[in-house]
C-alpha positions in Angstrom: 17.8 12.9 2.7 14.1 14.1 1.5 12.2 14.6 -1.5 13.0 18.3 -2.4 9.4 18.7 -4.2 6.2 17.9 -3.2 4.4 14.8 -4.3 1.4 13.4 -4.9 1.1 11.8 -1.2 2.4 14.9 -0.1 -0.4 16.5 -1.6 -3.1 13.4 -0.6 -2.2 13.7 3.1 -2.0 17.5 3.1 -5.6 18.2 1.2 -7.1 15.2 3.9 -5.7 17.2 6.9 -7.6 19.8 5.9 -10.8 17.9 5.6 -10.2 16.5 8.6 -10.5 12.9 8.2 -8.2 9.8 7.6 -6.9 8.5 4.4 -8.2 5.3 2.9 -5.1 3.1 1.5 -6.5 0.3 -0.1 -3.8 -2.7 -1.5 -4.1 -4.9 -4.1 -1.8 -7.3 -6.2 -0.7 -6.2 -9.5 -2.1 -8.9 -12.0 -4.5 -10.2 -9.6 -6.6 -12.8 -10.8 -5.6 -11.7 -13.9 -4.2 -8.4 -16.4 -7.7 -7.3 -17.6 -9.5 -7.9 -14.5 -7.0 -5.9 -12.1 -7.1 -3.0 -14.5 -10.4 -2.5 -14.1 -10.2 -3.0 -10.1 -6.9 -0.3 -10.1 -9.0 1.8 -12.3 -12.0 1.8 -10.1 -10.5 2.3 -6.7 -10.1 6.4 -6.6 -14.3 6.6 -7.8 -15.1 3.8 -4.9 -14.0 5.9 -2.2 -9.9 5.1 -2.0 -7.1 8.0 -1.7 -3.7 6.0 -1.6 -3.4 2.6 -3.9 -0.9 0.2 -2.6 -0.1 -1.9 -5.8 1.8 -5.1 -4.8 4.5 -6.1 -6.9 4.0 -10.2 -7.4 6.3 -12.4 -5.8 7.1 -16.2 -5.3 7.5 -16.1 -1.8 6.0 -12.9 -0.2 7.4 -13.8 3.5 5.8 -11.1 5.3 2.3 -12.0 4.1 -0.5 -14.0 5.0 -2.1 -16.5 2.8 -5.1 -14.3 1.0 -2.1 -11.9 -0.1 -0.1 -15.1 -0.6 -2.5 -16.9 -3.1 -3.0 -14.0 -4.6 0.8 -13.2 -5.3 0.4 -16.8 -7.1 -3.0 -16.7 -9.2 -1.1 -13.0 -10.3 2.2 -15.1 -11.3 0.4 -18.3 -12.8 -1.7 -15.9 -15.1 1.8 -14.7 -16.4 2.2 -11.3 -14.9 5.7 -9.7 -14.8 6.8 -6.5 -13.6 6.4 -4.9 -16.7 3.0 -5.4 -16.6 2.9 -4.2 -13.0 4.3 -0.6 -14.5 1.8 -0.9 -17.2 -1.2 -1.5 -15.1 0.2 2.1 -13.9 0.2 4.1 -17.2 -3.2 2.8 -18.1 -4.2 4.1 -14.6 -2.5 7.7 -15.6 -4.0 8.1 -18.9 -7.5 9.0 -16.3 -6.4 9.8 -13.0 -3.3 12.4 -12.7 -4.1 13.0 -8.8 -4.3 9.6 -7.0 -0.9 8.3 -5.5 0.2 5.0 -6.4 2.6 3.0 -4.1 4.4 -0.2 -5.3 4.9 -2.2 -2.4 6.5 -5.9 -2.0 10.1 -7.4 -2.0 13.3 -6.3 -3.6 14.2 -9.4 -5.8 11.6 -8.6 -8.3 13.3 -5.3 -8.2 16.9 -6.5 -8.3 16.2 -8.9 -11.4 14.9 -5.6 -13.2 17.6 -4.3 -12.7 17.0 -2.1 -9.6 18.7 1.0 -11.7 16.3 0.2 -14.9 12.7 -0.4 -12.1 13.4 3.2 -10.7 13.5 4.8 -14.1 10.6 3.0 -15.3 8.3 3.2 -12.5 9.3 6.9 -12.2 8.0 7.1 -15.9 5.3 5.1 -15.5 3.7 7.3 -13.3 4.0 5.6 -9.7 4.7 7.9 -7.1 6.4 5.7 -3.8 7.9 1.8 -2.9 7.5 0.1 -0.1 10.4 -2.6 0.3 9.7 -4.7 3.0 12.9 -6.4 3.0 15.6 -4.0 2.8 16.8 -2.2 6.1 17.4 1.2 6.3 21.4 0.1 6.9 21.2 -0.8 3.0 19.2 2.7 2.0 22.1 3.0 -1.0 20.8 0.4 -2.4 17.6 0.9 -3.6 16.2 4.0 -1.0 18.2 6.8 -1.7 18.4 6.2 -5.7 14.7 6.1 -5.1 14.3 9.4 -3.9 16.7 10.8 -6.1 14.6 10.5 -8.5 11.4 11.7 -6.6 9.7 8.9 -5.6 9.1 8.5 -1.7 10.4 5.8 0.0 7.8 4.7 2.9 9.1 2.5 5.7 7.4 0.3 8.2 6.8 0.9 12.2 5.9 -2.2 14.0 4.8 -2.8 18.1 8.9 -3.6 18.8 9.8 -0.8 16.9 11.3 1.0 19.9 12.5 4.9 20.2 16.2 4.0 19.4 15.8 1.9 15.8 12.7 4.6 15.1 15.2 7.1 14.7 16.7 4.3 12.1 13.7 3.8 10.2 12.7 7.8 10.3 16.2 8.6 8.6 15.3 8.6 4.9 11.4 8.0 5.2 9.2 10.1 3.4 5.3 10.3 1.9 4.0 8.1 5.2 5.2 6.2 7.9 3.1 3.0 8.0 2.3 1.5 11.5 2.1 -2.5 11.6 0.1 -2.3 14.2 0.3 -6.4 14.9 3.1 -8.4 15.1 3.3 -11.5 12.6 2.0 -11.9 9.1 -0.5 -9.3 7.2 -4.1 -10.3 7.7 -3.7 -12.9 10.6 -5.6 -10.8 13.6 -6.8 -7.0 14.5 -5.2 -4.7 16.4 -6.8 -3.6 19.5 -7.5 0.1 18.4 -6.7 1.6 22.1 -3.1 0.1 21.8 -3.3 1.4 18.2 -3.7 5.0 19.0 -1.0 5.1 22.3 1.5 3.6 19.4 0.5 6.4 17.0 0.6 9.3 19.6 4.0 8.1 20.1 4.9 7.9 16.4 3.7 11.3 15.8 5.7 12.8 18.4 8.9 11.2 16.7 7.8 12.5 13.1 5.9 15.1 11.1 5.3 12.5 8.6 1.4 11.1 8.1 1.0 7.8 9.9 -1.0 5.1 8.2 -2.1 2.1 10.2 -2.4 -1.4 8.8 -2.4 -4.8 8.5 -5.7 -6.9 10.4 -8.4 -3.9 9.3 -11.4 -5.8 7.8 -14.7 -4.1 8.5 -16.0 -0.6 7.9 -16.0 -0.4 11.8 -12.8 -1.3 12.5 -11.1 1.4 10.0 -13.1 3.9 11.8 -12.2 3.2 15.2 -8.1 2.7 13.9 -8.7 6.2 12.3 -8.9 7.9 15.5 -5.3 9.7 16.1 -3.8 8.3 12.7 -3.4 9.7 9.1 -5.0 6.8 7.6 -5.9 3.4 7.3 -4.2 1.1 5.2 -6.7 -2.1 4.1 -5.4 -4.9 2.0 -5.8 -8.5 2.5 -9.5 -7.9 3.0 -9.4 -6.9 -0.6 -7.6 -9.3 -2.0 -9.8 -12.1 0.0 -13.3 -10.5 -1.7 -11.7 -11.3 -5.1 -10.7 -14.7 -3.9 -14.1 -15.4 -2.9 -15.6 -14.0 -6.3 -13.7 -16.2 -8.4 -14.8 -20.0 -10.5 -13.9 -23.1 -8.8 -10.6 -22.9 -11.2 -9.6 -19.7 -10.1 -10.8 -17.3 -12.9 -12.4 -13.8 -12.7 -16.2 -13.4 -13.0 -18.2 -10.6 -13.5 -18.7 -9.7 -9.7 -15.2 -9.8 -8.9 -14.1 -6.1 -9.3 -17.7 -5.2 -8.0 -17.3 -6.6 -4.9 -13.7 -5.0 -4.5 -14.8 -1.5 -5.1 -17.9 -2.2 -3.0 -16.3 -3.0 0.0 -14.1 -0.2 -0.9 -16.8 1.8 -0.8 -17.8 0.9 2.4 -14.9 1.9 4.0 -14.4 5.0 2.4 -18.0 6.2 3.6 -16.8 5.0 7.6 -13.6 6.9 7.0 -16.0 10.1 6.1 -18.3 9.8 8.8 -15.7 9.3 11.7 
């Protein structure tokens, strides 16, 4: 089962093809280090250079993560956000960009306490355009996927290194917007890929699927998105991100005036290796 129309991703990936470079997908927690703060950062993004936004839904214990997307799962939470706000963050961002695809991407219990039924409506509503729900298989696709894309929203799945032919078939089966490469094993943000085995793993993605493939998890450095761009559809970049506002914030945790600057500067960075590849 597939999206019958085309989305915004759809769109994204299909105007980047044609320009002939790799997309930036940049990731940042909803609420992180606070409401106000990551408003502007969400709001900022598309201008600094990024095409996809991953928006991470906050949760208490964000298993697949590493601990600069942990901590800031937790200043999010302890600063009182909710996943209301999470879908309001998104229809502030739509009130001034109508192009740029956002992605809600974390764990299905905030979902499920929603309810699930009631998240999909909303977020649909709200303006957001895919999920990514690390925790549910594609054996339980009724329960969140295919309601999902029911409603239009692609539903992107994860490839990892020991994702081999047979359970790619699996994972391909009601994927759509992006397939997005893990291209380490273990938890986001802990090493880098070597970008050679990157782009064998990516060759043999793409002969699997028409889909874009994104590569993630380990990217830091300007240098290191451009040489994991070579062969993929883009680069997905988060706990980099999510680090720089860590490192901009007071001793007790609270925003300061350089801490969406130095977001959307590093964001800008990248964007200009991504265009120069």
């Amino acid at each position: 089962m597939t999206n019958k129309n085309e989305t915004r991703i759809d769109r994204r990936f299909a105007a980047l093809k044609k320009e002939g470079r790799a997309a930036l997908v940049t990731f940042i927690t909803a609420g992180d280090p606070d409401l106000e703060t990551s408003q502007k950062i969400l709001n900022g993004l598309p201008k600094a250079g990024a095409d996809v936004i991953e928006l991470g839904m906050p949760f208490s214990d964000p298993m697949a993560d590493g601990p600069a997307i942990q901590a800031s799962s937790l200043r999010a939470l302890k600063a009182g956000h909710t996943m209301k706000k999470t879908l309001d963050l998104v229809r502030q961002f739509r009130k001034t960009d109508a192009d740029t695809p956002i992605v809600l991407m974390g764990y299905y219990n905030p979902i499920y306490v929603h309810p699930a039924e009631k998240f999909l409506d909303e977020a649909t509503q709200a303006g957001v355009d895919g999920l990514i729900v690390v925790d549910i298989p594609p054996e339980a696709d009724e329960e969140l996927c295919l309601p999902a894309v029911e409603r239009g929203l692609n539903f992107i799945r994860l490839a990892t290194p020991t994702t081999d032919d047979k359970r790619l078939k699996t994972v391909l089966k009601n994927t759509s917007g992006f397939l997005y490469y893990v291209s380490i094993t273990g938890i986001t943000g802990a090493a880098s890929a070597n970008p050679d085995d990157v782009q064998l793993q990516v060759a043999r993605l793409k002969a699997a699927t028409t889909l874009p493939v994104a590569v993630g998890f380990g990217v830091r450095t300007p240098e290191q998105a451009r040489a994991l761009a070579k062969g993929a559809d883009g680069v997905v970049v988060g706990s980099a991100l999510v680090r720089a506002i860590e490192t901009s914030l007071t001793q007790d945790g609270r925003a300061t005036g350089n801490t969406a600057g130095s977001v959307l500067s590093l964001v800008d960075g990248l964007s200009a290796a991504l265009r120069t590849s």
